[in-house]
C-alpha positions in Angstrom: 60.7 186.4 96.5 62.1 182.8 95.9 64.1 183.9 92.8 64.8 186.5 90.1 65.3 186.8 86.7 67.7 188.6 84.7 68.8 188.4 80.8 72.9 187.1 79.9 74.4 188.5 77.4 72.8 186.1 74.6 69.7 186.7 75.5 69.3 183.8 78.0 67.4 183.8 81.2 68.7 182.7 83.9 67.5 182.0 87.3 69.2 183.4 90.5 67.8 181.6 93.6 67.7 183.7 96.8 66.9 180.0 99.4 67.9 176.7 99.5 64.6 175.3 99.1 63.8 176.3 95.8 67.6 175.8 94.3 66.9 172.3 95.9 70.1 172.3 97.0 71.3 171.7 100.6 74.0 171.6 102.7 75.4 167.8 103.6 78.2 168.8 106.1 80.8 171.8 106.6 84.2 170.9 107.5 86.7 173.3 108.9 89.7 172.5 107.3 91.8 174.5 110.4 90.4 171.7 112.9 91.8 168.5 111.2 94.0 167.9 114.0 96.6 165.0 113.7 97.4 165.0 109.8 98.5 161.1 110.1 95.1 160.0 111.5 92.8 162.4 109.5 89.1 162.8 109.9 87.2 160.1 107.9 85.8 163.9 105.9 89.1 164.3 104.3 89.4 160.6 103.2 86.0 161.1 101.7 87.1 164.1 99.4 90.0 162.5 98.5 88.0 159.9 97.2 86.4 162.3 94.8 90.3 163.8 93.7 89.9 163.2 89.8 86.3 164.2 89.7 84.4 167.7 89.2 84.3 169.8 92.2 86.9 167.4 94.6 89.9 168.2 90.9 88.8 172.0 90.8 89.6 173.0 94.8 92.7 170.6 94.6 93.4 172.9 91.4 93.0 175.8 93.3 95.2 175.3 96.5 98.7 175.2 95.5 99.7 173.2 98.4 97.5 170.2 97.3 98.9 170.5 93.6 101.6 167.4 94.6 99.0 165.8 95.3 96.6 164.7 92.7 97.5 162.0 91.4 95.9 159.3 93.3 97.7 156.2 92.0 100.9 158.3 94.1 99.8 156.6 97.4 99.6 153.0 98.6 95.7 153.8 100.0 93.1 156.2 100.1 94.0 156.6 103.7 97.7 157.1 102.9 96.2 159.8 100.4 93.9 161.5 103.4 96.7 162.0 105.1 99.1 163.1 102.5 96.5 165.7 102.1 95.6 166.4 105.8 99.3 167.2 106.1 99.6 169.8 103.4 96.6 171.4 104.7 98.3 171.4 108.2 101.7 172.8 107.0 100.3 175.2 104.7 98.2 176.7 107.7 95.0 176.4 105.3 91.8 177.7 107.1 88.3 177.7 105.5 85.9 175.1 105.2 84.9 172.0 102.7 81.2 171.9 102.2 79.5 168.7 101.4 76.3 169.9 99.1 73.2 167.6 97.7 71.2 169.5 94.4 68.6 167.9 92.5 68.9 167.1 89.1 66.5 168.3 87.2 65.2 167.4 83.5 63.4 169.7 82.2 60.6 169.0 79.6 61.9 171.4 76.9 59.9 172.5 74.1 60.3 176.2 75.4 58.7 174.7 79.0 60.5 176.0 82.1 58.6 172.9 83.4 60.9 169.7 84.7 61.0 166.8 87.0 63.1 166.4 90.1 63.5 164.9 94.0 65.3 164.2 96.4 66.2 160.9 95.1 68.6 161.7 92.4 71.2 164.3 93.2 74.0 165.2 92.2 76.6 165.7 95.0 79.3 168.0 95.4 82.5 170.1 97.3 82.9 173.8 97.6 85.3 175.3 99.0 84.6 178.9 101.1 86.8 180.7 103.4 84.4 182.0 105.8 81.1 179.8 106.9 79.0 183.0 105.6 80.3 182.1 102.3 78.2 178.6 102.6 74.4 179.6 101.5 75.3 182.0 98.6 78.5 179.5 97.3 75.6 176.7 97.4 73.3 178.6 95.4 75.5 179.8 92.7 76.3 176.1 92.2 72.6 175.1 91.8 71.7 177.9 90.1 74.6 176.7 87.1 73.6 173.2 87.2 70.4 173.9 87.0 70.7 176.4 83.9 73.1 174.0 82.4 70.5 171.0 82.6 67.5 173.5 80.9 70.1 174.8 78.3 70.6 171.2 77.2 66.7 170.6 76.1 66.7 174.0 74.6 69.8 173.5 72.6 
């Protein structure tokens, strides 16, 4: 079975996908955040997610780890590298273990009017962080992300 149903509270449905394939999600990359080595010359990976530092899922997980809370104001630091490394080093010292996922869900628009029907592809996604502590964590983390996008995107047409 691709996916279940079950009622919210207010009478919503909402999806719960049990694969990848039909959340149209995927996985772009795990990073284990124990491995980055030499914090001064970080892994092009953490230079990417800083990057992303006032955005969406990037400003939630450097919310979340206390020894990255210094650290997120990005106009602090002379360069983005300057700011990899800044982060790479808390990481380090803090002894931080887990792993940064890289994920790539489809957008969908869905045709409203009641319709569970939408449009979507591999050519616009929306992409994304999440952080897990174990890489068993990966799949279902990935899937509870698509699944909210995904409810949040029919919930607009329906509103």
């Amino acid at each position: 079975m691709a996916r279940r149903h079950h009622r919210s509270g207010e009478g919503v449905t909402m999806t719960v996908y049990t694969n990848l394939f039909d959340a149209e999600a995927r996985v772009a990359a795990i990073y284990p955040i124990g491995m980055i080595g030499d914090p001064e010359n970080p892994p092009e990976w953490v230079e990417q997610f800083t990057e992303d530092a006032d955005f969406g899922d990037a400003k939630a997980i450097f919310g979340e780890h206390a020894e990255l809370e210094r650290l997120t104001n990005v106009d602090d630091f002379a360069s983005t590298v300057e700011h990899a490394a800044a982060v790479a080093e808390a990481w380090v010292m803090s002894g931080r273990e887990g792993f940064l996922v890289r994920t790539e869900i489809c957008q969908r628009r869905y045709v409203g009017n009641g319709s569970s029907a939408y449009y979507s592809g591999w050519g616009i996604v929306a992409l994304g962080w999440i952080y897990v502590e174990t890489a068993d964590q990966v799949e279902k983390a990935v899937l509870i992300k698509a699944t909210a996008m995904h409810d949040a995107a029919k919930a607009e047409v329906s509103a």
